[in-house]
NULUMVO-992939 format. One record per residue: residue number from 0; x negated, z negated, y negated of N, C-alpha, C in turn. Coordinates in nm, 4 decimals. Atoms other than C-alpha are relative to their C-alpha. Layout:
BEGIN
- k|n_x|n_z|n_y|ca_x|ca_z|ca_y|c_x|c_z|c_y
- NUM|X|Z|Y|X|Z|Y|X|Z|Y
...
REM end
This chain:
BEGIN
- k|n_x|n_z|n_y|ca_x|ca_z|ca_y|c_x|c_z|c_y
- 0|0.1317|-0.0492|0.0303|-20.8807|-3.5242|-25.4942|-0.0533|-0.0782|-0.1177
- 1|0.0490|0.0746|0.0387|-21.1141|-3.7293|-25.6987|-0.0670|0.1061|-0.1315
- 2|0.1120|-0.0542|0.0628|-21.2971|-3.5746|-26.0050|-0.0683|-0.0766|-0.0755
- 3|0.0907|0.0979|0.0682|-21.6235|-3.7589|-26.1419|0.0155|0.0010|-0.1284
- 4|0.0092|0.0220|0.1548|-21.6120|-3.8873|-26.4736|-0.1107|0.0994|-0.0157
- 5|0.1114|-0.0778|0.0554|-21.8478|-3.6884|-26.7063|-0.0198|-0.0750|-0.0944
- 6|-0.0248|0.0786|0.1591|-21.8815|-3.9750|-26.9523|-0.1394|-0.0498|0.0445
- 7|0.1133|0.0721|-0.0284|-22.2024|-4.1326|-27.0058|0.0326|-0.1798|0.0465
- 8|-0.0121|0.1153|-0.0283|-22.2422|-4.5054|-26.9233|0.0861|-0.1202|-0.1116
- 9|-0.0791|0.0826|0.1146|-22.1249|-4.6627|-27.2460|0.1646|0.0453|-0.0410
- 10|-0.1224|-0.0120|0.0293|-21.8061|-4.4955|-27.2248|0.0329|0.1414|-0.0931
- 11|-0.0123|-0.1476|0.0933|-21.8273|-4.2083|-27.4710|-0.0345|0.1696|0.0960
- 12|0.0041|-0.1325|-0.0540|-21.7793|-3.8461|-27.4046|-0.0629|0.1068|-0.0826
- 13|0.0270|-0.1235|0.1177|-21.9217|-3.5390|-27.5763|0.1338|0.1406|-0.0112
- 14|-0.1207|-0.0535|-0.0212|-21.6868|-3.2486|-27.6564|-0.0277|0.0655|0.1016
- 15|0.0358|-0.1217|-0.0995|-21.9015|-3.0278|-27.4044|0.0232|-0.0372|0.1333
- 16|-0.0034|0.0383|-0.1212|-21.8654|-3.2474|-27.1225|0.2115|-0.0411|-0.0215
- 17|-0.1181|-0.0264|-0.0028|-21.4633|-3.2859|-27.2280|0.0462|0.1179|0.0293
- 18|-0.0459|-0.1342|-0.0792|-21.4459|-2.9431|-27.1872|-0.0255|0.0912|0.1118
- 19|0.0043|-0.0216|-0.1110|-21.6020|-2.8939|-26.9130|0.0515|-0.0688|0.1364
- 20|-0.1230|0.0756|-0.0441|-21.3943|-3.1489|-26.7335|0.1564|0.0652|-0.0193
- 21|-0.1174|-0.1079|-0.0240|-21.1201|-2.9436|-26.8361|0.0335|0.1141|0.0622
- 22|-0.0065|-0.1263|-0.0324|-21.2008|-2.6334|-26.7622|-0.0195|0.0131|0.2094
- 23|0.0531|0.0762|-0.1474|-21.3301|-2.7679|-26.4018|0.1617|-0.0211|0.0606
- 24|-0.1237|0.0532|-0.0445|-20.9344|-2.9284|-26.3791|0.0759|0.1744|0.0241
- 25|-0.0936|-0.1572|0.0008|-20.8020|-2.5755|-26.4589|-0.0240|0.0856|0.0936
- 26|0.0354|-0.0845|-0.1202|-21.0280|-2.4092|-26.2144|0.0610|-0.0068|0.1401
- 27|-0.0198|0.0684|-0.1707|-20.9522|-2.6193|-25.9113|0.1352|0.0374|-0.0098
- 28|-0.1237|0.0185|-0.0329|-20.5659|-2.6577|-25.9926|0.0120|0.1857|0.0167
- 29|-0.0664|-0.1419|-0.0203|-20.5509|-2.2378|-26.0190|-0.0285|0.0160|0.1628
- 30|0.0550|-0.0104|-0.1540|-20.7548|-2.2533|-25.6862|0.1194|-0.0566|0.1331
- 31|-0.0689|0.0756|-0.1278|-20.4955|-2.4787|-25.5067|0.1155|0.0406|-0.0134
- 32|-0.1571|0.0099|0.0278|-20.1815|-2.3494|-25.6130|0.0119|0.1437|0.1223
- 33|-0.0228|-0.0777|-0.1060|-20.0440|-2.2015|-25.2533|0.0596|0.1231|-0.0727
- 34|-0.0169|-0.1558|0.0705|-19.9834|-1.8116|-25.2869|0.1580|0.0232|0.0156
- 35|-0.0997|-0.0118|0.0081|-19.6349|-1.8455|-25.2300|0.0706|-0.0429|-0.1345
- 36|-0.0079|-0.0047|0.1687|-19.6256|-1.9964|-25.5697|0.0003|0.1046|-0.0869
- 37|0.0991|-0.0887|0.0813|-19.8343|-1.7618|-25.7140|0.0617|0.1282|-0.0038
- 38|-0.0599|-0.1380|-0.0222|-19.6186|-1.4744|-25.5991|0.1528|0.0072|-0.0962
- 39|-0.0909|0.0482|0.0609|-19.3200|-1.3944|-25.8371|0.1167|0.1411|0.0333
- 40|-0.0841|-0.1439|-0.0410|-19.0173|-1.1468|-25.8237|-0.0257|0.1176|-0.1240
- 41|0.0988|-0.1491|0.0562|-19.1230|-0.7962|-25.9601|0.1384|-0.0064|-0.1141
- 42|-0.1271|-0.0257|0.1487|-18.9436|-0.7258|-26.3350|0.0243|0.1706|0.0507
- 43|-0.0699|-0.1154|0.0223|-18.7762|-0.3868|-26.3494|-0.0839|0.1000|-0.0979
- 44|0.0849|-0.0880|0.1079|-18.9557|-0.0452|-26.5237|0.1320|-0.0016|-0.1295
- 45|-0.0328|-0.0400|0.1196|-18.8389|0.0170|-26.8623|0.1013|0.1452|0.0445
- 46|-0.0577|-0.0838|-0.0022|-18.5318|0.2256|-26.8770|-0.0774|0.1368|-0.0517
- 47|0.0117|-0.1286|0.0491|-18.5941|0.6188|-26.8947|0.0519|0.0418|-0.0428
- 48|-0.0780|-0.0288|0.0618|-18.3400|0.6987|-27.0638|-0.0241|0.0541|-0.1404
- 49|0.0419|-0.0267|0.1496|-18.3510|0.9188|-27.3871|0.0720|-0.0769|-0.1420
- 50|-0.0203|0.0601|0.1393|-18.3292|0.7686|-27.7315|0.1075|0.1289|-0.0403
- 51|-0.1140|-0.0900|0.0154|-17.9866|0.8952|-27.8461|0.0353|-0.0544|-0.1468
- 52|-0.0127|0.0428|0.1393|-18.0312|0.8570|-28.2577|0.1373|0.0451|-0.0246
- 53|-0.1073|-0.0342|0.0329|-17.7159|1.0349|-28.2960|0.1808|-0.0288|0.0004
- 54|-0.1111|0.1318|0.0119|-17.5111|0.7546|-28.2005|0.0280|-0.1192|-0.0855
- 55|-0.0407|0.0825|0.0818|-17.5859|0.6110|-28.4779|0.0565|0.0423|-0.1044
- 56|-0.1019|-0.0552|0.0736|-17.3950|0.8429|-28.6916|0.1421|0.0186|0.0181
- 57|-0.0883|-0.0347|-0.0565|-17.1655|0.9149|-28.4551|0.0354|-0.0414|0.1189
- 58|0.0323|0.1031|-0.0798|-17.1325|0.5885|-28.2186|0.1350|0.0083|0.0949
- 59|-0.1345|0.0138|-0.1038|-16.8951|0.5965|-27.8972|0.0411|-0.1194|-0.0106
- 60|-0.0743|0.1765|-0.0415|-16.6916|0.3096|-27.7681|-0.0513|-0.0787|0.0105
- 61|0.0916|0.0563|-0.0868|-16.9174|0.2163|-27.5376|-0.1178|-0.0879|-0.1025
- 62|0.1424|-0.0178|0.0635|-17.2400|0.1505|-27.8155|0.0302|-0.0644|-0.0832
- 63|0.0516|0.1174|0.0965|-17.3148|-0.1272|-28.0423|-0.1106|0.0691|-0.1228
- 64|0.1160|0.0190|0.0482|-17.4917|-0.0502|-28.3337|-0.0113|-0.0572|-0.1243
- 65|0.0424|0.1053|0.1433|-17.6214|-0.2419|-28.6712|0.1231|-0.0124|-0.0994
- 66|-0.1569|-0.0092|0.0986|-17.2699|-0.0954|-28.8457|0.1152|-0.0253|0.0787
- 67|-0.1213|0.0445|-0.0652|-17.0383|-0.2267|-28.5696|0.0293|-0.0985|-0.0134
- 68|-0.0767|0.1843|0.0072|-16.8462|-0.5263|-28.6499|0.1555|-0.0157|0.0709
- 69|-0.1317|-0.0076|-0.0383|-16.5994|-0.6326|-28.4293|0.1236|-0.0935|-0.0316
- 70|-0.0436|0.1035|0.0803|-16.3148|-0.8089|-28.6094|0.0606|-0.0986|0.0257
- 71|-0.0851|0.1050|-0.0907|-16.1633|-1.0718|-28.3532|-0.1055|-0.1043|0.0188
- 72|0.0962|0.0699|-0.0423|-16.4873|-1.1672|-28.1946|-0.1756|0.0306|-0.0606
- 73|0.1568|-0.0254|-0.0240|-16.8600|-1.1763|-28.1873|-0.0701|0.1215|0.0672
- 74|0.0172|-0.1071|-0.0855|-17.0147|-0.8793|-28.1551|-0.1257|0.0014|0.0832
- 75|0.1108|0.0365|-0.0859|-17.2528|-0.8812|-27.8442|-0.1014|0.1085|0.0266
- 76|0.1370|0.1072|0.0095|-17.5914|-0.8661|-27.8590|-0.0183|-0.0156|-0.1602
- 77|-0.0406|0.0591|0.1079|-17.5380|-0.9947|-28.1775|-0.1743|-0.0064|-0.1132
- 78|0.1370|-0.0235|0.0843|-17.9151|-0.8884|-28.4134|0.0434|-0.0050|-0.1210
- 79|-0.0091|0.0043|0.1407|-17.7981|-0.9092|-28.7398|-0.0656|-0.0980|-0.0949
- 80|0.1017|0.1191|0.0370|-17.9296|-1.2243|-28.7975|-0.1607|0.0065|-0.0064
- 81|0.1576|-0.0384|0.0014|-18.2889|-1.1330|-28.7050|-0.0022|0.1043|-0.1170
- 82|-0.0260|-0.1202|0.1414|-18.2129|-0.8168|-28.9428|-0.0235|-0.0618|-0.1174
- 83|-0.0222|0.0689|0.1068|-18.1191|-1.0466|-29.2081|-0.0888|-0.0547|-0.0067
- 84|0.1058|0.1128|0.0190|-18.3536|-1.3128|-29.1858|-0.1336|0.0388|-0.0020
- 85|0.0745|-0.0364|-0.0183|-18.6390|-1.1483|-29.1039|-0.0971|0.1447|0.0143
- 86|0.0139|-0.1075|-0.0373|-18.6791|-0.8056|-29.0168|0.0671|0.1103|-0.0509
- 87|-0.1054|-0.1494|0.1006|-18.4825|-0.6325|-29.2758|-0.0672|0.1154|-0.0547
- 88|0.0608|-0.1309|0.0183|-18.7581|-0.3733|-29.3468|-0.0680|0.0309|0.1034
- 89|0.0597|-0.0520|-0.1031|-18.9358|-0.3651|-29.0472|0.1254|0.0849|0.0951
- 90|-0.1291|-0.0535|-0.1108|-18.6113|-0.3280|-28.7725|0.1167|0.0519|-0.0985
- 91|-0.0651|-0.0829|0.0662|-18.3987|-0.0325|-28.9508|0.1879|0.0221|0.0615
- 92|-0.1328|-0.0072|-0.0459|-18.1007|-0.0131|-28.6833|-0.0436|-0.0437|0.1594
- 93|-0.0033|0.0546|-0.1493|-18.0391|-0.0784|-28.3125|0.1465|0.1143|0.0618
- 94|-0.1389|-0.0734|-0.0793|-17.7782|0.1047|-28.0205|-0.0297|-0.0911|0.1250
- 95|0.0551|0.0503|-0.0922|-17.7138|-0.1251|-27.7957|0.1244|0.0699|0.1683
- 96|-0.1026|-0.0159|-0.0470|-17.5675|-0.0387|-27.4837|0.0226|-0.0656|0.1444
- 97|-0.0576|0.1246|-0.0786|-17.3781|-0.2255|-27.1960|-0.0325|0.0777|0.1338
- 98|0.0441|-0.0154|-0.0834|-17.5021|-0.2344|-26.8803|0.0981|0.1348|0.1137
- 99|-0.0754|-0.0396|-0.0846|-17.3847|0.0019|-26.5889|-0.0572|0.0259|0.1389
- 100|0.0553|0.0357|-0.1531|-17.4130|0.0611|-26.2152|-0.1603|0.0699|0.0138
- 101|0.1536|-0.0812|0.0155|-17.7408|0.3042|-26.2957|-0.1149|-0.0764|-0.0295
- 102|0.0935|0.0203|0.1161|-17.8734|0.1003|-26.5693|0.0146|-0.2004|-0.0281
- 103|-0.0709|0.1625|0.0683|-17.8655|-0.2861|-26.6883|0.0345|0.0315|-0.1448
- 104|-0.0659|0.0181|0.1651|-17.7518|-0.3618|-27.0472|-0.0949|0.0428|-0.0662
- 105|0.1328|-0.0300|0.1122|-18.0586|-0.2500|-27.3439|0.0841|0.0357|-0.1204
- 106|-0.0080|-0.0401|0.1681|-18.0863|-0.2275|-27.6724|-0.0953|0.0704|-0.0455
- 107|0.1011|-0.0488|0.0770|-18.2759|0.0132|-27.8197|-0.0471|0.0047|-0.1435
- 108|-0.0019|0.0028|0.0856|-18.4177|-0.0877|-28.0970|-0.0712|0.0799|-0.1311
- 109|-0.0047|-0.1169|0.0446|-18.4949|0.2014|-28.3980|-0.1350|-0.1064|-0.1220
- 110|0.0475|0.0904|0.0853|-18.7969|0.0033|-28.6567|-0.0262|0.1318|-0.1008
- 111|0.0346|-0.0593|0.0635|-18.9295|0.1786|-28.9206|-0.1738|-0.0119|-0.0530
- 112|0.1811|-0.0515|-0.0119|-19.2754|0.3535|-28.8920|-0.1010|-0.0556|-0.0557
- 113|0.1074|0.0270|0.0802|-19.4588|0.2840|-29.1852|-0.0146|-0.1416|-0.0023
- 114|0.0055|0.1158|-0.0047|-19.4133|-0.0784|-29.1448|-0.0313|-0.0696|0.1200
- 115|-0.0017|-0.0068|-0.1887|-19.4312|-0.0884|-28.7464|-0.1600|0.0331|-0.0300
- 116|0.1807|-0.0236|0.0059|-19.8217|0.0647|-28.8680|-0.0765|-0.0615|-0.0813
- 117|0.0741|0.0762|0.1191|-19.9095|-0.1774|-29.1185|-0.0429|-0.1177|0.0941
- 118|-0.0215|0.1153|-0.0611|-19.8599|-0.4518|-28.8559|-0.1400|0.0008|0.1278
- 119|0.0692|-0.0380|-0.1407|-20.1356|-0.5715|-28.6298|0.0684|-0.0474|0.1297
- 120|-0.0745|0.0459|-0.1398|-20.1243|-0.6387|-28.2367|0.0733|-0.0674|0.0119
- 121|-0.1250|0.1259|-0.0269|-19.9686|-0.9803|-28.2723|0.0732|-0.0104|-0.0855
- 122|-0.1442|0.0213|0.0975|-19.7511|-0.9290|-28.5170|0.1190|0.0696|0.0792
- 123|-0.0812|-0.1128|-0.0703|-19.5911|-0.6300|-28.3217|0.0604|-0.1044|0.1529
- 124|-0.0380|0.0934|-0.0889|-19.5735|-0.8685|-28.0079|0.0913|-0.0683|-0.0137
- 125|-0.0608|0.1037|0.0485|-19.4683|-1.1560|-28.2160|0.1745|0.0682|-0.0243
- 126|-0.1538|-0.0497|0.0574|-19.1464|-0.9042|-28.3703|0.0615|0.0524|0.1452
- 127|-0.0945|-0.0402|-0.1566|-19.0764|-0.7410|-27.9603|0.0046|-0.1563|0.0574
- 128|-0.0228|0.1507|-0.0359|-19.1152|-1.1248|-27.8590|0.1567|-0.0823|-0.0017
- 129|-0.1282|0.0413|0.0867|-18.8454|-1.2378|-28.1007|0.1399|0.0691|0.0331
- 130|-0.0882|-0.1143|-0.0174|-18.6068|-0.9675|-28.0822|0.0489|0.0207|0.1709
- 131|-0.0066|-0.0255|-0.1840|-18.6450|-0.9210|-27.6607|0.0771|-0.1206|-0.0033
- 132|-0.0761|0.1546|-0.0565|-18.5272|-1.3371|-27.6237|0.1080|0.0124|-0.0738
- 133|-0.1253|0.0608|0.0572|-18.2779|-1.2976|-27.8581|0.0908|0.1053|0.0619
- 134|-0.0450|-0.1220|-0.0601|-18.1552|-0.9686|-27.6608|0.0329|-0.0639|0.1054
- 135|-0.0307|0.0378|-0.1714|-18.2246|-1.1086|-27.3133|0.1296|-0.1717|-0.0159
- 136|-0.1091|0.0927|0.0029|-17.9693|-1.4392|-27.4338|0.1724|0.0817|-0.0090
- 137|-0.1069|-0.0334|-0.0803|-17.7326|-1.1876|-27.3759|-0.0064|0.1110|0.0534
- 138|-0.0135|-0.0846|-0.0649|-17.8216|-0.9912|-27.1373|-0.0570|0.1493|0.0378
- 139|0.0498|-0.0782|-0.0092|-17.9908|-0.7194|-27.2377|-0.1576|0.0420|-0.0190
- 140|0.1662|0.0403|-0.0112|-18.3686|-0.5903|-27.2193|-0.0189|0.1243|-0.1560
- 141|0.0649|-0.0213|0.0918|-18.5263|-0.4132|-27.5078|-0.1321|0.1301|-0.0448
- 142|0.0942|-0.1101|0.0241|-18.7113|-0.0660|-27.5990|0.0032|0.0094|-0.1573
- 143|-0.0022|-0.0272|0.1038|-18.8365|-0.0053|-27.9224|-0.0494|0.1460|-0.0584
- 144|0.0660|-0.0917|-0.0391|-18.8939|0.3026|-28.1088|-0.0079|0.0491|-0.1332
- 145|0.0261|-0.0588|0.1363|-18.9750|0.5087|-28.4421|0.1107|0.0852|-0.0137
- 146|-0.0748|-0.1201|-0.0417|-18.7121|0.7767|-28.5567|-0.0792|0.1159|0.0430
- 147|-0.0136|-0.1060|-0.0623|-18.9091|1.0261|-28.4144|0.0235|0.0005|0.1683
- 148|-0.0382|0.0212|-0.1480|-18.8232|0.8733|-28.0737|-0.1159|-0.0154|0.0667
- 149|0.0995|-0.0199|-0.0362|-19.1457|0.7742|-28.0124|0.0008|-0.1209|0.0473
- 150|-0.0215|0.1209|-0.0282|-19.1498|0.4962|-27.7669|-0.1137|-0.1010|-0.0506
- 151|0.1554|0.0504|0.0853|-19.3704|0.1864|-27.9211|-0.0274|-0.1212|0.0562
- 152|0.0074|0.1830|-0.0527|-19.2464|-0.1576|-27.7200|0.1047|0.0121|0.1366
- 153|-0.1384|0.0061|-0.0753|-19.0528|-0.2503|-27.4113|-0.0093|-0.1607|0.0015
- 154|0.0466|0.1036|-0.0259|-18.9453|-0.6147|-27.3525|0.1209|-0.0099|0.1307
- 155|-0.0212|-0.0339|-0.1440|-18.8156|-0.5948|-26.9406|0.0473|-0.1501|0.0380
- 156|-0.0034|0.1394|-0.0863|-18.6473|-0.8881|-26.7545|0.0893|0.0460|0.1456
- 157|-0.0477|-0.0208|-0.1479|-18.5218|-0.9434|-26.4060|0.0827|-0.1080|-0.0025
- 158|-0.0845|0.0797|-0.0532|-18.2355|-1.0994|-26.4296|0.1021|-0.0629|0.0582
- 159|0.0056|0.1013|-0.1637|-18.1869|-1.2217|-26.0716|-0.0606|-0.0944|-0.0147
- 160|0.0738|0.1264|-0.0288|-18.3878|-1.5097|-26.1266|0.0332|-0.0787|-0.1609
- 161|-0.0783|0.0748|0.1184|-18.2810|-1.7907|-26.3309|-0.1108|-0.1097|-0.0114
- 162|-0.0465|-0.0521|0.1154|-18.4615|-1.8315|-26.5623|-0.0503|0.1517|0.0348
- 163|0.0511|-0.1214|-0.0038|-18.5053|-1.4469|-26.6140|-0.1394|0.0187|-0.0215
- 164|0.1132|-0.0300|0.0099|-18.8518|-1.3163|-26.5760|-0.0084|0.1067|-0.0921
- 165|0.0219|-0.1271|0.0806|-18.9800|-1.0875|-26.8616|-0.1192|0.0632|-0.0355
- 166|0.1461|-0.0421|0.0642|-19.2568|-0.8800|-26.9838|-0.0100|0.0797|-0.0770
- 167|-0.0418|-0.1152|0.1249|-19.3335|-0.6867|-27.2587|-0.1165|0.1187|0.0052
- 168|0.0626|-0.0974|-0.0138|-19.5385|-0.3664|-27.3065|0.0492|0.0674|-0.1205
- 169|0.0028|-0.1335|0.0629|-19.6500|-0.1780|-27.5614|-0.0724|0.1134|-0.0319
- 170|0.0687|-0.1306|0.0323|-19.7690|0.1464|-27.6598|-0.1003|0.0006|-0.1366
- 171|0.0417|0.0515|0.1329|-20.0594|0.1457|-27.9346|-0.0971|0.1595|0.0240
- 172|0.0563|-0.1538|0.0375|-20.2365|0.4900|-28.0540|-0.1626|-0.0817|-0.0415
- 173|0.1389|0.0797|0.0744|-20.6287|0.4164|-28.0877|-0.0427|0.1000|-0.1160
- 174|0.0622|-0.0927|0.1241|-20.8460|0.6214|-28.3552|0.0310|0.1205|-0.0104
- 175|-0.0096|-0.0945|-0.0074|-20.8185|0.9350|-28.1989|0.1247|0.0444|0.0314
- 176|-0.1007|-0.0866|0.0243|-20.4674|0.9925|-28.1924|0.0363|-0.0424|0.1801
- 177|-0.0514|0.0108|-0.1480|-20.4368|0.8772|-27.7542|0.0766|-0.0763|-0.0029
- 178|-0.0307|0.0963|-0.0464|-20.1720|0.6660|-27.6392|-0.0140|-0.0705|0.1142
- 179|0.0416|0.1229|-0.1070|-20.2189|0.3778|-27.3986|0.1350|-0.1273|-0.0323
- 180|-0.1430|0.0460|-0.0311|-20.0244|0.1195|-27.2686|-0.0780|-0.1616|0.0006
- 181|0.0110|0.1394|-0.0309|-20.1023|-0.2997|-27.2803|0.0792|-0.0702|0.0085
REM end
C-alpha cells in the first residue's frame, strides 16, 4: 500500500502534516490487522477470596509474609526489595499464597491507607504496575488492599500464554463516597 507524501515540493514538512501522516499510518495499520490477531486469550477474574489479616500475626506453613525468611533459600515471591527500595511507607506487609487446584498463586498485598490516598491515579497504577511484574516473575497475580480489607487494586495474568497476559484494575472512591472500577 502506497501512502502520499504530505511534504510540500521543496522537501520540508510541517509538524501538522507529520502528524497527520502518522496518525493516517496508525489508522490504516489498526484497520488491517486481521481479527484473529486482534483477538487475545481472556485473563482470569480477580481471586474472591477473603483478605485473611490474621495471618499475619499468626502465619501457617503454607503463607509467605513480609516476616518470613527462609534460611537455606530464597524466599518466593520474594518483595522485600520493592519494600526496601521503594515502598517502605506506602506497601506495609504482604501474604502471599501458593497456588492450588481452586486458585493460582497471589499475593495479597496490605498498603497503608493514608498514603495509598495521598497518591494520584498514576502513581497508584505506577506502584500495582511495579509490584504485579515483580509478583507475576514468579508466578503469582496480585490484590491490593487497606487494613480494613478494603479491596483497592488487582493486577490478573493468564498464565497459559507465554508471555503471560495481564491487567490491572482498580477501585477509586469519587467525591461522594461511590466506588467504581477502571
Amino acid at each position: 500500500m502506497h501512502i502520499p507524501k504530505l511534504c510540500d515540493a521543496c522537501g520540508g514538512c510541517s509538524h501538522r502534516q507529520i502528524s497527520f501522516s502518522l496518525l493516517l499510518t496508525i489508522s490504516l495499520t489498526t484497520l488491517l490487522v486481521p481479527p484473529s490477531l486482534a483477538q487475545t486469550p481472556s485473563i482470569p477474574s480477580p481471586s474472591s477470596a477473603p483478605l485473611e489479616l490474621d495471618l499475619l500475626t499468626k502465619p501457617k506453613d503454607y503463607v509467605i509474609t513480609a516476616n518470613t525468611i527462609h534460611p537455606e533459600r530464597l524466599t518466593v515471591p520474594s518483595l522485600w526489595w520493592a519494600q526496601q527500595n521503594s515502598e517502605k511507607k506506602l506497601l506495609d506487609n504482604w501474604i502471599a499464597y501458593p497456588a492450588t487446584d481452586k486458585e493460582p498463586a497471589r499475593v495479597d498485598l496490605i498498603v497503608n491507607q493514608q498514603i495509598w490516598s495521598l497518591l494520584e491515579y498514576v502513581e497508584r497504577y505506577d506502584f500495582v504496575n511495579r509490584l504485579g511484574s515483580a509478583a507475576r516473575n514468579f508466578g503469582y497475580n496480585v490484590r491490593v488492599f487497606n487494613y480494613q480489607k478494603e479491596p483497592l487494586a488487582t493486577y490478573t495474568c493468564n498464565f497459559n500464554t507465554s508471555p503471560a497476559l495481564c491487567t490491572i484494575q482498580t477501585t477509586v472512591k469519587n467525591k461522594i463516597g461511590l466506588q467504581g472500577s477502571l
